[in-house]
C-alpha positions in Angstrom: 20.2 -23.8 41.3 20.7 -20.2 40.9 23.1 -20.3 38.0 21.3 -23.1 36.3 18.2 -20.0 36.4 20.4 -17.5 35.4 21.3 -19.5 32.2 18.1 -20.8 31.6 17.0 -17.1 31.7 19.9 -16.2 29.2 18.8 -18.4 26.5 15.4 -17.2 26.7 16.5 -13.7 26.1 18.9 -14.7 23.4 15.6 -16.6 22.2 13.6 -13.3 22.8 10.9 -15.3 24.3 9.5 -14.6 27.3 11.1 -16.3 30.5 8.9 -19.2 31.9 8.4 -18.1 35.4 4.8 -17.4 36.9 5.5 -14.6 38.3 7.0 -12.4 36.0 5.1 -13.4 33.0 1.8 -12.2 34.9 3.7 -8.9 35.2 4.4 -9.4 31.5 0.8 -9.6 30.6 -0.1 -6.5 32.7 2.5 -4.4 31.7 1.5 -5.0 27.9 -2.5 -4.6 28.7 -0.9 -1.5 30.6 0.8 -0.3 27.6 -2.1 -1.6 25.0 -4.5 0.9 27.2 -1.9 3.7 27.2 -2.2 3.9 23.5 -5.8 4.3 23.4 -5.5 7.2 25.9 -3.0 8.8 23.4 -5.2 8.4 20.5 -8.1 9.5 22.4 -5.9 12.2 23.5 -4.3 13.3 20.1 -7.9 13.1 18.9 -9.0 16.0 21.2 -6.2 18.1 20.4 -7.1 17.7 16.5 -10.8 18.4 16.6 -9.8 21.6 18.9 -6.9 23.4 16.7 -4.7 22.5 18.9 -1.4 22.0 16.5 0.5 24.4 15.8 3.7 25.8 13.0 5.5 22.4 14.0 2.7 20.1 12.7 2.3 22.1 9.8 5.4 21.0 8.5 5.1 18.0 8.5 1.4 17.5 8.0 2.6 19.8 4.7 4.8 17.4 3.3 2.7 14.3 4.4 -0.3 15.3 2.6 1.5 16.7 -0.7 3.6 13.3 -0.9 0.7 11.6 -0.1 -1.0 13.1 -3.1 1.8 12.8 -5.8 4.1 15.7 -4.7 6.9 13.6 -4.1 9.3 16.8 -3.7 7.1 19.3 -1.9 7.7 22.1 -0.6 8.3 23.7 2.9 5.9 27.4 2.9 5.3 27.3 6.1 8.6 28.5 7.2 11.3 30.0 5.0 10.7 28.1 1.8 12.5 25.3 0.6 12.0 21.5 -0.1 11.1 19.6 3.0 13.7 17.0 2.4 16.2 20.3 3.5 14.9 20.5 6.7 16.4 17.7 9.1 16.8 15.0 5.8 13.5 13.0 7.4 13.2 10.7 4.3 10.8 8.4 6.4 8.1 10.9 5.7 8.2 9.2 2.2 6.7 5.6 3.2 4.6 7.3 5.9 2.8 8.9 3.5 1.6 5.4 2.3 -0.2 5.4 5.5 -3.0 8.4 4.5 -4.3 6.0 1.7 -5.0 3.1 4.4 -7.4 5.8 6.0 -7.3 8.9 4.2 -7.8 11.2 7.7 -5.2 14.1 8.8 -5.6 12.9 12.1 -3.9 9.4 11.0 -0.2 11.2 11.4 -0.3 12.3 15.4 -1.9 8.4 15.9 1.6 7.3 14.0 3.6 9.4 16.2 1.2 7.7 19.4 2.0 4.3 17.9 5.6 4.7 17.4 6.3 5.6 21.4 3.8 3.1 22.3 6.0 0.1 20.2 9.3 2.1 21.7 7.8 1.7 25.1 6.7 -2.3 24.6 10.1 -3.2 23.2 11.7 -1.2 26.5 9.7 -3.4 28.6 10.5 -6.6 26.6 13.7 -5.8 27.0 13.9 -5.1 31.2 11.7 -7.9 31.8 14.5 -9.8 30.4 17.0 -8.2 32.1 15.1 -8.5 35.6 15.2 -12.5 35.3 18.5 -12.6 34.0 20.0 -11.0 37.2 17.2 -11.9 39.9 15.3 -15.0 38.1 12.0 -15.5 40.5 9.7 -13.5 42.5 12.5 -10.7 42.5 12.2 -10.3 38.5 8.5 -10.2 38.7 8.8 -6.7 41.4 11.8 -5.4 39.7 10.0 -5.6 35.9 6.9 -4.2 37.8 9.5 -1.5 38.8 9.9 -0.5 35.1 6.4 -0.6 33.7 5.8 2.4 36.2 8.9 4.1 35.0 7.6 3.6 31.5 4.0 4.2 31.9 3.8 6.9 34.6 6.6 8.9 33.0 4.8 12.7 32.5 7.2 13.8 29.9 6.1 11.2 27.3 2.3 12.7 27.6 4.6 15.8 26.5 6.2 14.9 23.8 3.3 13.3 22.1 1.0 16.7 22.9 3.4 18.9 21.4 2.3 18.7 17.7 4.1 15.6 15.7 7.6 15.4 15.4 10.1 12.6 13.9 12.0 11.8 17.0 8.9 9.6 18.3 8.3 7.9 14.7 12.8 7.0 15.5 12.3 5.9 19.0 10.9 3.3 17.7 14.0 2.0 15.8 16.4 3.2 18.5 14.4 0.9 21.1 14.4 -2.1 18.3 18.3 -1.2 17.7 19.4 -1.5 21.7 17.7 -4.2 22.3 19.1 -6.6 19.7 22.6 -5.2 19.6 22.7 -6.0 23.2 21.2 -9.5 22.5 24.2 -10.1 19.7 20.7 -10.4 17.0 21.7 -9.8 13.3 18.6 -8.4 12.7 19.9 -5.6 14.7 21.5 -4.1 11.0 17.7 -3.7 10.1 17.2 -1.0 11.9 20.0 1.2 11.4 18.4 2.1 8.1 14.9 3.4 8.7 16.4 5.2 11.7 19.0 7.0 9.1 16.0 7.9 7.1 14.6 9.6 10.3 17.0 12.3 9.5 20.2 14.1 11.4 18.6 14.2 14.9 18.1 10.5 14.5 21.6 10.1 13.9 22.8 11.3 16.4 21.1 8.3 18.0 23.2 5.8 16.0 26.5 6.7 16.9 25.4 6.6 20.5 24.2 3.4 20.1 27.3 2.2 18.5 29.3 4.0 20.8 27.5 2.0 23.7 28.1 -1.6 21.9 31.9 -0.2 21.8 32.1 0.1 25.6 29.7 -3.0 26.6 33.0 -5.2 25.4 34.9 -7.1 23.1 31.7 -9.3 21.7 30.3 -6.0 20.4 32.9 -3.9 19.9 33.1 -4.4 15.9 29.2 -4.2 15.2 29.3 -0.5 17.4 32.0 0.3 15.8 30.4 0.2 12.5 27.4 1.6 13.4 29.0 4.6 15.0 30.7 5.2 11.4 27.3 5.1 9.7 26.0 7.6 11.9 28.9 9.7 11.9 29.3 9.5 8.1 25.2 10.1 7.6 25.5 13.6 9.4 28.5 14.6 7.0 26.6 13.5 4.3 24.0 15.7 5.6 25.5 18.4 6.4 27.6 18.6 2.4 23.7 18.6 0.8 22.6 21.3 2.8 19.6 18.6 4.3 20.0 20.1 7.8 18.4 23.9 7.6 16.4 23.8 10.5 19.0 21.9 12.7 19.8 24.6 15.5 23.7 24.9 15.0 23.5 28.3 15.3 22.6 28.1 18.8 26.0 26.5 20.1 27.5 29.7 18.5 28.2 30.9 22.1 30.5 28.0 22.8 32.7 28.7 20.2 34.0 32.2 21.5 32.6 35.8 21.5 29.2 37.1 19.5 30.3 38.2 16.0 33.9 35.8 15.4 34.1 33.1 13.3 31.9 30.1 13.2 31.7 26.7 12.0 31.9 23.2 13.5 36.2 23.5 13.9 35.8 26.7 15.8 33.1 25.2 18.3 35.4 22.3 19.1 38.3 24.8 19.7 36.1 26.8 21.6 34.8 24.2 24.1 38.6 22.3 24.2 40.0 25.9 24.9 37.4 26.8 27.3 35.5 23.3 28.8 34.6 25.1 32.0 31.8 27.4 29.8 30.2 24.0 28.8 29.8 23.0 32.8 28.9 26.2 33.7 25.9 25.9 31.4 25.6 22.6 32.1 25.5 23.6 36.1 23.0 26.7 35.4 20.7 24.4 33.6 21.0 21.7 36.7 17.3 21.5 37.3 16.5 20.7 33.7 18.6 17.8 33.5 17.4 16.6 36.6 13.7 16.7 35.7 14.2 14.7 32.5 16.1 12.1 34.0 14.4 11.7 37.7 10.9 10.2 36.1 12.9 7.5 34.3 14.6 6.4 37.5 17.9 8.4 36.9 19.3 4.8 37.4 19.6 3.8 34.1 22.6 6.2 32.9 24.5 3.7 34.7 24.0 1.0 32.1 26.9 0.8 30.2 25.1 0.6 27.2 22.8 3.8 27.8 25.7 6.0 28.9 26.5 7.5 25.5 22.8 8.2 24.4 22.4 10.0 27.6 25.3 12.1 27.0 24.6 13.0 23.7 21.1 13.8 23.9 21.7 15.8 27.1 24.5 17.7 25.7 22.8 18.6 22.6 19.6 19.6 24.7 21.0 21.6 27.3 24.0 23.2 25.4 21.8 25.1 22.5 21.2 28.3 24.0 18.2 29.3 25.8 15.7 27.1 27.1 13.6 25.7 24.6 15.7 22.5 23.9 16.4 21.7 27.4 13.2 21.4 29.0 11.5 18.2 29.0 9.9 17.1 25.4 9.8 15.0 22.7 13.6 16.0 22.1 14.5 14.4 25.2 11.9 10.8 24.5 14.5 8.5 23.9 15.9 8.9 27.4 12.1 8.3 28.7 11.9 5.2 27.0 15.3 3.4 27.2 16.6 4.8 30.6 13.9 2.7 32.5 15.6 -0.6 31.1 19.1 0.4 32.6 17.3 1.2 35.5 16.2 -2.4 36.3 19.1 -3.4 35.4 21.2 -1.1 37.6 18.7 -2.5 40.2 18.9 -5.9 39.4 22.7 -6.0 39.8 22.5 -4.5 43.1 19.7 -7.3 44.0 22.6 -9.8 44.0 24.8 -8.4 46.6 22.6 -6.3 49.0 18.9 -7.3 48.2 17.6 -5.5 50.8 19.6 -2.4 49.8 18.0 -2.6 46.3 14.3 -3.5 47.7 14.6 -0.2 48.9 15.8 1.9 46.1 13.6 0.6 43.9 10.5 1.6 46.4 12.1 5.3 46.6 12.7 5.0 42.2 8.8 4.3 41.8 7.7 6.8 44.5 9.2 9.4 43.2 8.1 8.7 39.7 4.6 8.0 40.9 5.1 11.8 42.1 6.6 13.5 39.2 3.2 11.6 37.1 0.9 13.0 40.1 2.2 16.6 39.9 3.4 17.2 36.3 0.2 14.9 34.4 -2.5 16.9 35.1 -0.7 19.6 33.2 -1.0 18.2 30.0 -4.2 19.6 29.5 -2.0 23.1 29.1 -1.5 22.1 25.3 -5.4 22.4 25.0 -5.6 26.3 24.5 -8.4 26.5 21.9 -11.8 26.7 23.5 -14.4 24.1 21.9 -16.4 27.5 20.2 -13.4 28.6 19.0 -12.4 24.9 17.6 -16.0 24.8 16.1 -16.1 28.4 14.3 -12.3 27.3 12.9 -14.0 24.0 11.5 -16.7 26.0 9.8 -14.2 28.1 8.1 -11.4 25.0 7.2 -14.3 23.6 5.2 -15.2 26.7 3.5 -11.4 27.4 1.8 -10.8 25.8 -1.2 -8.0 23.2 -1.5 -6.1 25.4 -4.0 -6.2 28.7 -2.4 -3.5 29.7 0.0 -3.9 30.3 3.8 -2.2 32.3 6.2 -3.5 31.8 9.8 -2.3 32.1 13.4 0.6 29.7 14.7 -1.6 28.6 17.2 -4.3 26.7 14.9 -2.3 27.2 12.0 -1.7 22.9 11.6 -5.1 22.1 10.8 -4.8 24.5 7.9 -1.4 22.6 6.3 -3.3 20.0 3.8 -2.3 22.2 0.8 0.6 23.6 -1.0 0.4 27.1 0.0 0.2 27.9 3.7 2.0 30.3 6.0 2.5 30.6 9.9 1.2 34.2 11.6 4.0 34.3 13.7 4.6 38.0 14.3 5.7 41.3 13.1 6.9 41.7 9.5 6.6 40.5 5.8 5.0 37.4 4.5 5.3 36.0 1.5 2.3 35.6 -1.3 1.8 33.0 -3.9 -0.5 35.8 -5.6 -3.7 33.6 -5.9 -6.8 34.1 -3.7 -5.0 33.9 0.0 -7.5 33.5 3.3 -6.1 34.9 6.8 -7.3 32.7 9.6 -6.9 35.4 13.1 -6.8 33.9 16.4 -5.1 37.1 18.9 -6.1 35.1 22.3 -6.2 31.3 21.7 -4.1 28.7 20.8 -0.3 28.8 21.9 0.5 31.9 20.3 4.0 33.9 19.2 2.1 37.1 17.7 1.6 39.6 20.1 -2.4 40.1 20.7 -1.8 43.5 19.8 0.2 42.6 16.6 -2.9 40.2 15.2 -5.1 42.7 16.3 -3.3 45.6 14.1 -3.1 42.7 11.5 -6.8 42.9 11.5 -7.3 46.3 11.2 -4.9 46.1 7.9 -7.1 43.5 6.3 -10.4 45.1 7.2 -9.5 48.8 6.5 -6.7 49.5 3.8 -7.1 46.1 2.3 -10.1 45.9 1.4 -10.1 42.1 2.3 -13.4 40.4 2.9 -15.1 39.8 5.8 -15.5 35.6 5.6 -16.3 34.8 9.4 -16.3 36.3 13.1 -17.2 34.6 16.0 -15.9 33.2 19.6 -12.1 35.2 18.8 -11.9 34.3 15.8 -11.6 36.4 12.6 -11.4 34.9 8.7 -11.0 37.3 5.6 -10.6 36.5 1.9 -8.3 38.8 -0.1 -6.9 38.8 -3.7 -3.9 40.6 -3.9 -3.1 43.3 -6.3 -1.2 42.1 -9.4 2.5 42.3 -8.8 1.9 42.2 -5.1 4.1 39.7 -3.7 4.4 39.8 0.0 1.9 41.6 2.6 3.5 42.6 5.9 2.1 42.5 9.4 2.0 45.6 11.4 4.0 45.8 14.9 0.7 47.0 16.6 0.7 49.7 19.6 
């Protein structure tokens, strides 16, 4: 009776339709109200963060390029960091049919609901996925616990509130396909082809993804071994491709410069795969001194899951490029890391569920530790969510007052920590510390927030900024209120860069 369940089960998840018994559909139906409700939150959520200035240089570049393709720029242009077309910066040609989306509702808080959505379907097709898996190796009452055993992976996991807090990036937009892409290369679907292209149009990060993918269809055996094959080429050949048109400036290669051998010698990509093959034990000694990090973005998602053949390469590869770039930053749990949140849950029922078949009582067990400690990593790390909120509703209400007063055509140079609100234009620029800036030479407003927001400019640095504008500048006084200061200059002819003070 058993097997005749287990291949009943099969077909249904070759079918991808959902298995026919009681229990585990009713787990089915919760986990995707669960899910259904989880997206509202983010919306709701994402909402807050917008009407309070919470977004910051990160969501200015893409909200830049959104808006300008959106509006007929079809090759616009990256100001708010060093200047060059936005295509350069990680080769995200997705941005190009997003931008369809602002004429469905015209509203600049459309793009972080995208980036909600795109976990959200990531998430659903995760659970879709380990439901199937849960009756294929424990078909009855044992699927039903171990799927309900995954939704709280999924849903409780603290990090994804993180990632989708943390201004918008394209690696939740390509979770989306990766989730899609895993699933039906694992079910042997066709359709699976169809989503190696929009996830190559999420740019270089994103394809990173694909040869991981292929890579795990290479190990999972024989039936999949061409299929990951190829799709490990594509990715592979997509990053070269990237890499000889220059689309990869902001791609942090630079910061593996350590591996490769002592500050100032040679670098390129040959010399950091000398340096780690000449000197491996540098990578595990990093590796070992960031322990704790790797441990926190794996433990919510049931740590499990990175034995699933089929999971092992992604979790190498995003790991190692996470942990290896020097300093923190990349490491620490965010939406660098979400693919892991979403897709490590599914090896992890599976991990369980093959243990369920031998040692039920064994796996009964782990799976009651797995969702304790999840439920603990949610109960500890969510209420810190609320630490991307760091612009006071005064303060968010005296910035609205002034967005609304700048013209659309004049350029804008405000703090880092509000400055994403500011990006639906072609000329704005980040406040991000000491030094130059560069001037478009029309009328430019300055937008001054020292103490709120999540700031990179000393308070004393924006404070001597102010002084400039109000004293030897001459700028105009627009607006001052709750910590907030707004002037209006016009620059000198000739005058093509203003530069901020250090400050005492």
């Amino acid at each position: 009776m058993r097997k005749a369940a287990d291949v009943t089960a099969s077909a249904h998840a070759r079918a991808g339709t959902p298995a026919p018994a009681g229990p585990l559909r009713r787990v089915r139906r919760i986990g995707y109200a669960i899910l259904a409700l989880q997206l509202a939150c983010f919306f709701t959520w994402s909402a807050i963060l917008y009407r309070r200035f919470s977004l910051t240089l990160d969501f200015a570049v893409y909200h830049q390029a959104w808006y300008l393709i959106a509006h007929g720029n079809l090759d616009p242009y990256n100001t708010v960091q060093s200047g060059y077309p936005f295509w350069r910066d990680h080769s995200e040609f997705i941005m190009w049919p997003l931008a369809l989306f602002y004429w469905i509702w015209p509203h600049d808080v459309l793009l972080p609901w995208l980036q909600d959505a795109g976990v959200v379907v990531a998430e659903a097709v995760a659970f879709t996925w380990l439901c199937e898996l849960a009756e294929k190796y424990r078909p009855g009452r044992d699927a039903a616990w171990l799927a309900a055993a995954g939704l709280v992976l999924l849903a409780a996991n603290p990090w994804t509130w993180r990632a989708i807090s943390f201004d918008f990036h394209i690696e939740t937009v390509a979770v989306a396909f990766v989730a899609l892409l895993a699933w039906d290369l694992a079910n042997g679907r066709r359709r699976a082809w169809a989503w190696a292209v929009p996830l190559l149009a999420c740019g270089d990060v994103a394809a990173t993804y694909l040869v991981a993918l292929g890579l795990g269809g290479v190990l999972a055996g024989r039936r999949w071994r061409l299929q990951g094959s190829v799709l490990a080429c594509l990715g592979v050949g997509a990053l070269l491709l990237i890499t000889l048109i220059h689309g990869n400036r902001s791609s942090p290669i630079w910061s593996y410069a350590y591996l490769a051998g002592p500050p100032g010698a040679p670098f390129g990509v040959a010399a950091l795969v000398k340096g780690i093959a000449n000197h491996p034990l540098r990578v595990l000694r990093v590796l070992w001194a960031k322990r704790v990090d790797v441990w926190t973005n794996l433990a919510p998602s049931g740590l499990l899951g990175v034995g699933f053949v089929w999971l092992l390469p992604i979790t190498i590869v995003v790991l190692l490029t996470n942990t290896l770039a020097q300093g923190d930053i990349f490491a620490v749990p965010g939406f660098q890391t979400l693919p892991l949140y979403v897709l490590l849950p599914v090896g992890t029922v599976a991990v369980l569920g093959l243990l369920a078949r031998r040692h039920r009582h064994a796996a009964l067990l782990l799976t009651g530790l797995v969702v304790a400690q999840a439920l603990a990593w949610a109960a500890v790390w969510g209420p810190r969510t609320e630490h991307w909120l760091r612009v006071p509703a005064p303060a968010a209400a005296t910035l609205a007052s002034i967005e609304s007063r700048i013209p659309a055509s004049a350029e804008v140079i405000a703090s880092q920590g509000v400055v994403g609100r500011f990006s639906g234009r072609t000329d704005v620029r980040a406040l991000t510390g000491a030094g130059p800036i560069p001037l478009s030479g029309g009328t430019t407003w300055f937008v001054v927030v020292p103490r709120e927001g999540i700031e990179t400019a000393a308070r004393a640095t924006s404070m001597a900024f102010i002084r400039e504008l109000a004293g030897p500048l001459h700028a105009v006084l627009v607006a001052h209120a709750h910590g907030v200061w707004a002037f209006r200059w016009r620059p000198p002819p000739g005058t093509h860069a203003i530069t901020v003070p250090a400050g005492p």
